[in-house]
TITI-334631 format. One record per residue (C-alpha): residue in one letter; x, y, z. Coordinates in steps of 0.5 Angstrom, whole numbers, padded with zeros to 4 digits, always signed. Last residue first. Layout:
BEGIN
aXYZ/...
% end
This chain:
BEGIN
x+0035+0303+0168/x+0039+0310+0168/x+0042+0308+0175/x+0044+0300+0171/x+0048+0303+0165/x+0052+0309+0169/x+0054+0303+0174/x+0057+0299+0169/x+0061+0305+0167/x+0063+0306+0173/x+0067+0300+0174/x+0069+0300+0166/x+0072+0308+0168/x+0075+0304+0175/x+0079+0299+0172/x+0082+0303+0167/x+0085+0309+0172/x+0088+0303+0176/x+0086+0302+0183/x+0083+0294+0182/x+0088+0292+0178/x+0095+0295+0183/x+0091+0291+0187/x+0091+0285+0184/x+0098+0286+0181/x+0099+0287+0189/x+0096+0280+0191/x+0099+0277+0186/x+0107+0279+0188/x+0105+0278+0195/x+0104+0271+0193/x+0109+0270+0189/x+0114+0272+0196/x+0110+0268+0200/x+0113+0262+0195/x+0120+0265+0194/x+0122+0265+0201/x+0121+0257+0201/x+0125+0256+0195/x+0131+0260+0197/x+0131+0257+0204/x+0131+0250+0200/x+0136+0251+0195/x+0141+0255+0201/x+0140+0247+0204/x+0142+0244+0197/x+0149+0248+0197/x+0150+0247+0205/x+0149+0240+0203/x+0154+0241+0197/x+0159+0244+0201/x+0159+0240+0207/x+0160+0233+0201/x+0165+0237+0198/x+0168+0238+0205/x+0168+0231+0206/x+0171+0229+0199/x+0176+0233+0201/x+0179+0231+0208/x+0178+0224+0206/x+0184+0226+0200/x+0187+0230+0205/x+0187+0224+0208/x+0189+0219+0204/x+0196+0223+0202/x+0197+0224+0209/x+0198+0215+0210/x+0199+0213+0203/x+0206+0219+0203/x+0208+0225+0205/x+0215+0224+0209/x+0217+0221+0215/x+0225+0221+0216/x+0227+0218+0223/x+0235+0221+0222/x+0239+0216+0225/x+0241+0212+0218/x+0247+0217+0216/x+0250+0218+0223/x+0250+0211+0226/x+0253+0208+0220/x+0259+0213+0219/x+0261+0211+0226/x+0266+0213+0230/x+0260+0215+0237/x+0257+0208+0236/x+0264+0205+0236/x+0266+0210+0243/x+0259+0208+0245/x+0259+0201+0246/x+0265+0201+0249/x+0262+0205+0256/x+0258+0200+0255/x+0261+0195+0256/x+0264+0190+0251/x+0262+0183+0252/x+0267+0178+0253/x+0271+0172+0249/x+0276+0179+0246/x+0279+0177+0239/x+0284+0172+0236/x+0278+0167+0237/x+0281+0160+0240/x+0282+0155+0235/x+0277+0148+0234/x+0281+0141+0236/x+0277+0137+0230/x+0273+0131+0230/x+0274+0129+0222/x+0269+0128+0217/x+0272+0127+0210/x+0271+0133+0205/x+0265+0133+0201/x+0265+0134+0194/x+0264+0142+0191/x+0271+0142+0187/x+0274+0146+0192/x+0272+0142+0197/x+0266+0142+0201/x+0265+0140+0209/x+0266+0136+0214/x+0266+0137+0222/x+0266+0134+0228/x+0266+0139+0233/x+0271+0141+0239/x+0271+0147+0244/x+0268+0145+0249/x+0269+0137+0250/x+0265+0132+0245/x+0263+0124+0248/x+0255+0125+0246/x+0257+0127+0239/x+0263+0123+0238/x+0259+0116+0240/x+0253+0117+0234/x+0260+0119+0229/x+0263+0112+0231/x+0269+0115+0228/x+0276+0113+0224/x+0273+0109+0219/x+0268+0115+0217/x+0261+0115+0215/x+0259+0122+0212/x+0255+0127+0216/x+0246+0127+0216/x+0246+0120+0219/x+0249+0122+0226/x+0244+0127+0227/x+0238+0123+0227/x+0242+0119+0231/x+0242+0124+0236/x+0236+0126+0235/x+0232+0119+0237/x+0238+0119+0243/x+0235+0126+0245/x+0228+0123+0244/x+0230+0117+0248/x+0232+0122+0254/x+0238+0127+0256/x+0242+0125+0251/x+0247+0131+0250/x+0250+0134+0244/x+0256+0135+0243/x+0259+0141+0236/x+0257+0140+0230/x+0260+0145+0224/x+0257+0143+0217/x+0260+0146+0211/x+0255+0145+0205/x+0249+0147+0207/x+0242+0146+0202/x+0240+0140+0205/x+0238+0142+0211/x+0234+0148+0208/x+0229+0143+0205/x+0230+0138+0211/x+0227+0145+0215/x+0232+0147+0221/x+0231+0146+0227/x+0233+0138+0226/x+0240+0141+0226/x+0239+0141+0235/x+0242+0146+0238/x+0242+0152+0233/x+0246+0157+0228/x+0244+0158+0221/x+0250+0160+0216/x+0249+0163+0210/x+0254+0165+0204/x+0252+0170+0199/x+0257+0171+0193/x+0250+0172+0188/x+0250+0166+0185/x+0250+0162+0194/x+0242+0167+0193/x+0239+0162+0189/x+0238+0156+0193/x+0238+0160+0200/x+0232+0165+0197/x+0228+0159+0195/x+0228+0155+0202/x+0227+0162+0205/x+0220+0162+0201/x+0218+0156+0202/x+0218+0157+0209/x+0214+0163+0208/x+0209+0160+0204/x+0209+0154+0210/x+0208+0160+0215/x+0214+0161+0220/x+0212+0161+0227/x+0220+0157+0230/x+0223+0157+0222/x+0226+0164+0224/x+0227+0163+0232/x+0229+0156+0231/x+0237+0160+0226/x+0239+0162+0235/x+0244+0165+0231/x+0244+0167+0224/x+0250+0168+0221/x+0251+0172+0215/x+0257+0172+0209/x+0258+0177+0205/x+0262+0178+0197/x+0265+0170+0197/x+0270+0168+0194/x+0274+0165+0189/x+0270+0170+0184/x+0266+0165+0180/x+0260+0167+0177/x+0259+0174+0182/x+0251+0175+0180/x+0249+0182+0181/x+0247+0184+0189/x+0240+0188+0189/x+0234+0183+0189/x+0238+0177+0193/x+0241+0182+0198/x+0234+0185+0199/x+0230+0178+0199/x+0236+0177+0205/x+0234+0183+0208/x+0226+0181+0208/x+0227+0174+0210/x+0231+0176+0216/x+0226+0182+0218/x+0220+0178+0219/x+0223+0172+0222/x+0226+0177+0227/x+0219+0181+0227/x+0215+0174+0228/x+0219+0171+0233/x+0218+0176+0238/x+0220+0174+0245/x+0228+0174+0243/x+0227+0181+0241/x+0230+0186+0246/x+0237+0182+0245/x+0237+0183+0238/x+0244+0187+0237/x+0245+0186+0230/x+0253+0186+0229/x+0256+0188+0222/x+0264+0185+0222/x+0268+0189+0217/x+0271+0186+0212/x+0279+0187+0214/x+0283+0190+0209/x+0287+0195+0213/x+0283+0202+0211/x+0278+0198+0213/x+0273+0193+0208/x+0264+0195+0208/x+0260+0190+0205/x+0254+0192+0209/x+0254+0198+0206/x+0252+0196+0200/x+0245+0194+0202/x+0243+0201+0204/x+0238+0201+0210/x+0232+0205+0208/x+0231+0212+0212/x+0225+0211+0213/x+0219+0206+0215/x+0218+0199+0217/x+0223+0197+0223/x+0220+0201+0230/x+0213+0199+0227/x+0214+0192+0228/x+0215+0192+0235/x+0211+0186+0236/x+0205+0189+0237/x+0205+0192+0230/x+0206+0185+0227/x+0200+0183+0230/x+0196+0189+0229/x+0198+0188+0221/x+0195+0181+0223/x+0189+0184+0225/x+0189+0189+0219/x+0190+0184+0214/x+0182+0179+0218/x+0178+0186+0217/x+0181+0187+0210/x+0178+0180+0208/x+0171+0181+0213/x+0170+0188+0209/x+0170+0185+0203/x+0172+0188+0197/x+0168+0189+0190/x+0173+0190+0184/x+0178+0194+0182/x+0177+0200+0179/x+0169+0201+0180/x+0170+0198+0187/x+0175+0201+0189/x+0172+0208+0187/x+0165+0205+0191/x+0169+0204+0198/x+0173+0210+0197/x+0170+0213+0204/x+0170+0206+0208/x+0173+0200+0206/x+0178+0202+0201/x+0180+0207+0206/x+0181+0203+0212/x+0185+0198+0209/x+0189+0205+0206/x+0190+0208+0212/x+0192+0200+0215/x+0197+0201+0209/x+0200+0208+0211/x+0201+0206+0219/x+0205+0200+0217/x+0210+0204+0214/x+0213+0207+0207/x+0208+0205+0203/x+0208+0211+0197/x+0201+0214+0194/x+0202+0216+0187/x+0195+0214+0184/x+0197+0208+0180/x+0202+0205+0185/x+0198+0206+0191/x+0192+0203+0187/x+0197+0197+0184/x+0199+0196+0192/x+0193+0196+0195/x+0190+0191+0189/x+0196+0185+0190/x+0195+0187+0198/x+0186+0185+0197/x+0189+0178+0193/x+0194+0176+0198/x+0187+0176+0202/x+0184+0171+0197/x+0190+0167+0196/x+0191+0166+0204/x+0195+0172+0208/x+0201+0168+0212/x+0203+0175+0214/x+0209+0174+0213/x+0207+0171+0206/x+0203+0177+0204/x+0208+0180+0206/x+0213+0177+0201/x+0208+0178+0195/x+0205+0184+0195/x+0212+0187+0194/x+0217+0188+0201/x+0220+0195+0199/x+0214+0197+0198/x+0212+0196+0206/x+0218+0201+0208/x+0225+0198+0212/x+0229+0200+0216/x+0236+0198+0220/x+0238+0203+0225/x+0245+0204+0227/x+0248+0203+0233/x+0244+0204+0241/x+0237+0201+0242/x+0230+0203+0241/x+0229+0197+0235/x+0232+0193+0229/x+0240+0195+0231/x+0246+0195+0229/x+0253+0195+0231/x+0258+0196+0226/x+0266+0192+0228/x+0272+0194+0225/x+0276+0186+0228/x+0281+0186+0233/x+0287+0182+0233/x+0291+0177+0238/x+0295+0171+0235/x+0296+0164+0236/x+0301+0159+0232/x+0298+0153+0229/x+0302+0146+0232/x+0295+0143+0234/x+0297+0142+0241/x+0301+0148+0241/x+0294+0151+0239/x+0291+0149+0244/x+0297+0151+0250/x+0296+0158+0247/x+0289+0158+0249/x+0289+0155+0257/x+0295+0159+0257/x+0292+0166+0256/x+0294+0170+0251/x+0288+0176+0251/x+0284+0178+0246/x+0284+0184+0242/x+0277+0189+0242/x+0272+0190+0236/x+0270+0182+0236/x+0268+0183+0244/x+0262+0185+0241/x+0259+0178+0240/x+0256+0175+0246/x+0249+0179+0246/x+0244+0174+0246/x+0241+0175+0239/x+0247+0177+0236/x+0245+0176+0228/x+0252+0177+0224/x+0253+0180+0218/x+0261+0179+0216/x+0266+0182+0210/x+0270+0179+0207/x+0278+0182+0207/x+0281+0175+0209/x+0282+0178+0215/x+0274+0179+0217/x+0273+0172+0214/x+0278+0169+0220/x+0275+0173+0225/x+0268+0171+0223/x+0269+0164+0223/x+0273+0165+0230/x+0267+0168+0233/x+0262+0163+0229/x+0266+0158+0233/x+0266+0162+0240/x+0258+0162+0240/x+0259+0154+0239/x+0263+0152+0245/x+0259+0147+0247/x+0256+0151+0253/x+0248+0150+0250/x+0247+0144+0246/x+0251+0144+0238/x+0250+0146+0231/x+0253+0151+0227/x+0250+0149+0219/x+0254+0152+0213/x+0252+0155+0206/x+0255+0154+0200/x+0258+0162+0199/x+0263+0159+0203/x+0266+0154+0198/x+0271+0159+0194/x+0274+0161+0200/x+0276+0154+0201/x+0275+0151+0209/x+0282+0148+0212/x+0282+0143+0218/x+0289+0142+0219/x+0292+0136+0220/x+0299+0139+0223/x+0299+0136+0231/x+0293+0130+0232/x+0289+0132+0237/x+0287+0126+0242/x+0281+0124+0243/x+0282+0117+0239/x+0283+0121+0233/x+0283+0129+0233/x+0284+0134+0227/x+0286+0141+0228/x+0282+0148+0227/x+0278+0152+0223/x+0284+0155+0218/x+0281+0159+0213/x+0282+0158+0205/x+0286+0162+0198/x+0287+0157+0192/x+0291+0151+0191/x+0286+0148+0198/x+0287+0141+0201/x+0282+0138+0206/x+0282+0131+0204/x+0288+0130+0204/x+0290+0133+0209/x+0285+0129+0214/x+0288+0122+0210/x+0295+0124+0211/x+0293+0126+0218/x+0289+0119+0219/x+0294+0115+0215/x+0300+0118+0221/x+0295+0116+0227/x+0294+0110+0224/x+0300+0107+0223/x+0305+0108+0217/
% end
């Protein structure tokens, strides 16, 4: 047996699966694609996470494509972070070109064209559906941590959630809990205090400036109604293809904040609404975090820890996330370790911090007698990654430089044109277009305000009633007493005992 038949035994081998699996690609030895050694994924595996690494124009963006499609097929559906508008194309068939037939025949797996049922959503002013959410949905914990609130700070959220909570005043959106900032502050100062305990106004000066942060990143477009249903993400067709779900995130590559925002708070609401799915074979979602730095980029320690939290729990629910970005050394060590199948494409080195990070990346896979795995990451084509992952009993597959296939979908945007023929079918589009905005911390508040400001109107106008009345009734006495005095000196008595007086002295 030579090497290059140990080599497709030993990948084989290494990547056998009894149960259902998605094949990625086929093996290469010395630079050259090595015909029906393919790299198989197990299905059962996929909820273990994944990493998609690479420098720009690897091929990374066509890997998740082909990843998305094949989970399409096999009847999973797909969320997708499209932070750079290169997904779309999944809704349309590809093309058979011969650069792409010719791939596949190197690796002997047949190619086809396909399209995929696509939902194109969105966090801001932008066409498809749109994604909300309100502030009671996070809890005072996970925004506290959005906001990178210190403990004494997290403390005043803990209270305004218990006070809207006690008094039936819903947190739908950001404008309710500045009201309720404001409120606690000014006009329902004593009442907090008497319930709750003294609060600063320096505390709730700092959460509103954070509040203001957020709100300047657009923040204000995704807190609110009508809430997104997490359920309908794990849509399947009437063919049995899981639909692909695009968020379309052009807009907001320059607000970290509002992404990392968002992500945490969809997948602590994946995580707080799926059931636990044991052993089901397969995964229930799968998410794609494209440009993954975006998240971990202003992202606070607690912060952090809590995403780092939500990957090690959420795999039990049938959740499978995979981070895309340059460099693997993006993600947090704690994270990066939690990822079962890695797909790491070229990386270049440029200067001796590239070199230092390729090393770096090197140490992170499995050691192989087949490669040089510091020298295949810098000498990789377009298209090819060095990949492992895990089996199905959960052990590490062998890593294996592979000729990845070509996507079955279009390698190209959609126009706009086709963007509102989707948008336009969508049941999605229809049930989450409404803006709903009703009665809640923000109005309740102020008829409350506006209540206790008439009170106050009334008692002043009361107490200046009391006054005029009172200073009407002092002249008035006095009148009163100069009359009876009169009505003495004029009466009939009076004037006899007068008279008689007078009688007395005129006989004298």
């Amino acid at each position: 047996m030579n090497k290059t038949e140990e080599f497709s035994k030993h990948i084989n081998e290494g990547y056998f699966c009894k149960g259902d699996s998605i094949i990625i690609g086929g093996g290469i030895l010395d630079n050259e694609p090595v015909p029906d050694t393919f790299v198989k994924i197990p299905l059962k595996t996929l909820n273990r996470h994944g990493l998609i690494a690479g420098a720009t124009g690897t091929g990374k963006t066509k890997t998740i494509q082909v990843l998305s499609e094949q989970l399409s097929e096999a009847g999973i559906p797909v969320l997708m972070m499209d932070i750079k508008g290169d997904f779309s194309g999944i809704a349309k068939e590809g093309e058979e070109k011969t650069f792409i037939t010719e791939r596949h025949t190197k690796i002997n797996l047949p190619y086809t064209v396909s399209k995929f049922p696509v939902e194109l959503l969105t966090l801001s002013k932008q066409n498809g559906v749109r994604l909300r959410a309100t502030i009671s949905e996070f809890g005072p914990v996970l925004f506290s941590r959005i906001l990178d609130l210190n403990d004494t700070q997290a403390g005043v959220i803990a209270i305004i959630f218990k006070y809207c909570d006690d008094n039936k005043m819903p947190l739908l959106d950001l404008k309710d809990i500045k009201k309720v900032l404001n409120y606690i502050t000014e006009e329902g100062k004593e009442e907090i205090t008497k319930e709750y305990g003294k609060i600063s106004t320096s505390t709730t000066g700092t959460i509103l400036r954070k509040i203001i942060e957020l709100e300047q990143q657009d923040a204000d477009l995704f807190f609110g109604e009508k809430s997104f249903e997490i359920d309908d993400l794990m849509r399947i067709d009437e063919s049995g293809k899981g639909y692909i779900n695009i968020i379309r995130l052009t807009d907001i590559q320059d607000k970290p904040k509002l992404f990392s925002t968002f992500m945490l708070s969809l997948l602590a609401e994946i995580y707080q609404q799926i059931p636990e799915q044991g052993d089901t074979g397969r995964p229930e979602l799968v998410i794609f975090i494209d440009e993954a730095h975006l998240i971990f980029k202003e992202a606070s320690n607690a912060l952090l820890e809590q995403i780092e939290t939500i990957v090690k729990l959420i795999r039990s629910k049938g959740i499978g996330i995979y981070f895309i970005t340059q460099n693997p050394m993006d993600v947090p060590s704690g994270i990066l370790a939690q990822l079962g199948l890695k797909i790491q494409h070229a990386l270049r080195a440029f200067t001796a911090n590239d070199r230092k990070a390729i090393k770096q990346t090197a140490d992170n896979y499995p050691i192989s007698s087949y490669y040089n795995t510091s020298e295949v990451l810098t000498s990789l084509g377009i298209g090819e990654a060095l990949i492992t992952a895990l089996n199905e009993k959960g052990i590490p597959t062998p890593l294996v430089a592979t000729m990845l296939r070509a996507p079955m979908s279009r390698m190209d945007i959609l126009t706009e044109t086709e963007i509102q023929e989707i948008n336009n079918k969508s049941k999605l589009v229809k049930k989450y277009s409404e803006l709903i905005d009703r009665e809640s911390a923000y109005e309740l508040l102020n008829k409350k305000i506006s209540s206790i400001e008439q009170a106050e109107i009334a008692q002043k106008e009361a107490a200046s009633n009391s006054k005029k009345t009172t200073s009407k009734t002092t002249p008035s006495t006095s009148g009163t007493i100069e009359k009876s005095v009169i009505k003495v000196l004029t009466s009939a008595t009076f004037i006899r005992g007068v008279f008689g007086v007078l009688s007395k002295v005129l006989r004298k």
